[in-house]
C-alpha positions in Angstrom: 0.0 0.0 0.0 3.1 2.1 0.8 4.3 1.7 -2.6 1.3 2.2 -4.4 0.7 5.5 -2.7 4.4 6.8 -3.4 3.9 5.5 -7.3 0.4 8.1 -7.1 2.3 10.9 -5.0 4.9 10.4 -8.1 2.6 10.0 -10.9 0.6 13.2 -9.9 3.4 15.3 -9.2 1.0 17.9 -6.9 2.8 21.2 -6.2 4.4 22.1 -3.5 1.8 22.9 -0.4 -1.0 20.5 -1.7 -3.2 19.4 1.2 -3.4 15.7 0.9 -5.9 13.3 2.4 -4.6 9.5 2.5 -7.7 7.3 2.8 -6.3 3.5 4.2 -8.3 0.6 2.9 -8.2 -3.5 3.4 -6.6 -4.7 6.4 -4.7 -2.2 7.1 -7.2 -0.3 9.1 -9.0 -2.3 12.1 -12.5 -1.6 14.0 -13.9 -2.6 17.4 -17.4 -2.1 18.6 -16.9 -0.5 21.7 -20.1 -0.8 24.1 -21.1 1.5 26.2 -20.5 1.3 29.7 -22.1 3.5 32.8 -19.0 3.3 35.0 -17.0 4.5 31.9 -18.5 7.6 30.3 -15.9 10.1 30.2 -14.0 10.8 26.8 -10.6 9.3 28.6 -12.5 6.4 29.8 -14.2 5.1 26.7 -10.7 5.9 24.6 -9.0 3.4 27.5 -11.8 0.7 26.8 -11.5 1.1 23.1 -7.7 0.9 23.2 -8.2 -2.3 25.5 -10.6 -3.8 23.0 -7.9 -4.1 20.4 -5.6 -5.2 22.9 -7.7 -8.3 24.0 -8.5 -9.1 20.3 -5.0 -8.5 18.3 -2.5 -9.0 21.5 0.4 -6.9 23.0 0.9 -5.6 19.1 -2.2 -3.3 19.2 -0.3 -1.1 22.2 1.4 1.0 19.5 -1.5 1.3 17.6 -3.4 4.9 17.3 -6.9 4.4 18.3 -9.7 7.0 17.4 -13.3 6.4 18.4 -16.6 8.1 16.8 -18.7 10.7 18.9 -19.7 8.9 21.6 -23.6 9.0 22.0 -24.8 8.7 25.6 -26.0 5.0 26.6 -24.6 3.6 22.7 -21.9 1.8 21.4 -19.4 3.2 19.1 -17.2 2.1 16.5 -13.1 2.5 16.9 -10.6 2.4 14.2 -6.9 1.4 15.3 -4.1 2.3 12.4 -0.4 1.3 13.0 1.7 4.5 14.5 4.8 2.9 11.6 2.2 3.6 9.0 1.2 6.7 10.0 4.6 7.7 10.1 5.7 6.6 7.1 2.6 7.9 5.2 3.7 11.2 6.7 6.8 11.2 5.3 6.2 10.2 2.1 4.3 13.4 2.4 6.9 16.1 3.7 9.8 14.6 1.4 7.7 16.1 -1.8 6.8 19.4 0.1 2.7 18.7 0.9 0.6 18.6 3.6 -0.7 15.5 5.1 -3.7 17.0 6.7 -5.8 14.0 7.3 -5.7 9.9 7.3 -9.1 8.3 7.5 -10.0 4.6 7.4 -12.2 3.8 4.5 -15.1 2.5 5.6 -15.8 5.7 7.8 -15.0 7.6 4.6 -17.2 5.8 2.3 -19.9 5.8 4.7 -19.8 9.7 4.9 -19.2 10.2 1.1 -22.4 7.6 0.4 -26.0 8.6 0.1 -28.5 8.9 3.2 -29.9 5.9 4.8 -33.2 5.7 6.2 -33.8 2.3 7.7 -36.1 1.9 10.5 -34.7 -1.3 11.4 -30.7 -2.9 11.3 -29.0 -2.6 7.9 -25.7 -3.6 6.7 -23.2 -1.1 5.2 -20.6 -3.0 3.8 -17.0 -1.2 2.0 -15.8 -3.1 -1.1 -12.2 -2.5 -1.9 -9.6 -4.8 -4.2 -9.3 -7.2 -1.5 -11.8 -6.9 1.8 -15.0 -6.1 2.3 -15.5 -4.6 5.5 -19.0 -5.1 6.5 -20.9 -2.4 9.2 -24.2 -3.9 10.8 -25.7 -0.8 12.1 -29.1 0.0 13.4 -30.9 3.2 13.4 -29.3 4.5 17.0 -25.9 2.6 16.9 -23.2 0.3 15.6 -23.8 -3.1 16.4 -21.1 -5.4 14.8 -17.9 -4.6 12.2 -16.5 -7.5 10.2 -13.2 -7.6 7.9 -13.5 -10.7 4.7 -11.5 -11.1 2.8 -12.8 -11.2 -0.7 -11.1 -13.9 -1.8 -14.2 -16.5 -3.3 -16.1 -14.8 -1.0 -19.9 -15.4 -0.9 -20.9 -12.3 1.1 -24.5 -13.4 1.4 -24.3 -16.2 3.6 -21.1 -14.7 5.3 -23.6 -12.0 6.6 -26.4 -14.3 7.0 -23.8 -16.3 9.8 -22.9 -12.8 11.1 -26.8 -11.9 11.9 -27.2 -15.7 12.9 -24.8 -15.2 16.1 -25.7 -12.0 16.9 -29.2 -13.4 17.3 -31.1 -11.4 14.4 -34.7 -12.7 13.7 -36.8 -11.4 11.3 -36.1 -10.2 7.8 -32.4 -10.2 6.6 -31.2 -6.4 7.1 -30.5 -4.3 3.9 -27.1 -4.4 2.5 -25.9 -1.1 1.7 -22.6 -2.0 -0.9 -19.7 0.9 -1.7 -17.2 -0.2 -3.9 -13.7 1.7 -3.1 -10.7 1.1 -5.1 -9.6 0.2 -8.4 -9.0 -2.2 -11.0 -10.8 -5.6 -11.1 -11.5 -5.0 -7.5 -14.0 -2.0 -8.1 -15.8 -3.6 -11.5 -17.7 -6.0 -9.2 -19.4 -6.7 -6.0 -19.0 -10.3 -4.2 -22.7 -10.3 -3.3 -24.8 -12.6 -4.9 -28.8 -11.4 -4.6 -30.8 -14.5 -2.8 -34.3 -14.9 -1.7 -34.9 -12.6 1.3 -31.8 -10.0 0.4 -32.3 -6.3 -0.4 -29.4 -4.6 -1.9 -28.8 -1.0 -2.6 -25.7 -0.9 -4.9 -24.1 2.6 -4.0 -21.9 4.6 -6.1 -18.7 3.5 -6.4 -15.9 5.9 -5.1 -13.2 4.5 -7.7 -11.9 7.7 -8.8 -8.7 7.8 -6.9 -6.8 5.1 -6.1 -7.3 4.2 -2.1 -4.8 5.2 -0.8 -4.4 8.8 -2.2 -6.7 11.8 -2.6 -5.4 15.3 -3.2 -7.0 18.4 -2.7 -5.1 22.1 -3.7 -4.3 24.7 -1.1 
């Protein structure tokens, strides 16, 4: 990913000052469901119990990762992205070698959620990020996150992979809606791993393939 955002940097050539925004896709960005807790409701508090979260499920490895945590809602859970501090570091570099500034690094799911069209679900719905190689898959319901899921998309059959998803989180009823972004390029943002079935509702959104994912420029 390194590489292939150095080769864009290159291959653009911005000028000097450009205020660049490096979007991380695939594995490379990691998410938690934090839950909420009423013994644990100030900001300090819920970023320890997010930065423990990724701790207990990625090891001793996850203590020098950079943990950011959405707006915390009073009496919800949120969602918490953990990027490694050497890629942050390295991204930044990259950056000041050529003269720019690195002004934001966002994980892509967050960013294709935002960039995607309203939803208005009344019950749980999946919004699910389709980049080259993952699909990172967001259950959410109308108040808060309730599960986050990396696949790789590797003869994936994202229908039933869901359906096993809402099956031990204890869904009944209908299947939730599956909300699809594809981000990326190449063969990875032509087509989507889900397969329509009896019972599925899919809203194909648009596909935010302009830019590679790792790169996105904006001028001073």
């Amino acid at each position: 990913m390194l590489s292939q955002f150095e080769h864009a940097l290159d291959e653009r050539a911005p000028t000097r000052g450009t205020r660049v925004t490096c979007i991380v896709a695939g594995d490379a960005a990691r998410y938690r469901i934090v839950p909420w807790s009423n013994e644990l409701v100030s900001n300090s508090q819920r970023q320890v119990l997010a930065e423990h979260s990724f701790r207990e499920a990625y090891g001793e490895a996850a203590r020098s990762w950079v943990v950011q945590l959405h707006p915390a809602r009073y009496g919800a859970a949120v969602l918490a992205c953990a990027l490694e501090m050497t890629l942050l570091d390295r991204l930044g570099a990259l950056v000041q070698a050529r003269q720019l500034r690195l002004v934001s690094v966002q994980p892509s799911l967050m960013h294709a959620f935002n960039e995607t069209p309203g939803r208005s679900e009344s019950g749980p719905y999946w919004f699910v990020c389709l980049d080259a190689l993952w699909a990172t898959a967001l259950l959410m319901s109308p108040g808060e996150p309730l599960q986050v899921k990396q696949l790789s998309t590797t003869r994936l059959d994202l229908a039933l992979s869901l359906d096993r998803e809402a099956f031990a989180l204890g869904l009944d009823g209908p299947r939730p809606a599956v909300h699809a972004a594809r981000f990326g390029f190449g063969s990875g943002a032509s087509g989507s791993p889900f397969t329509a079935a009896a019972g599925w509702r899919h809203v194909d959104l648009h596909s935010l393939a302009a830019v590679p994912p790792a790169f996105k420029q904006r001028a001073a």
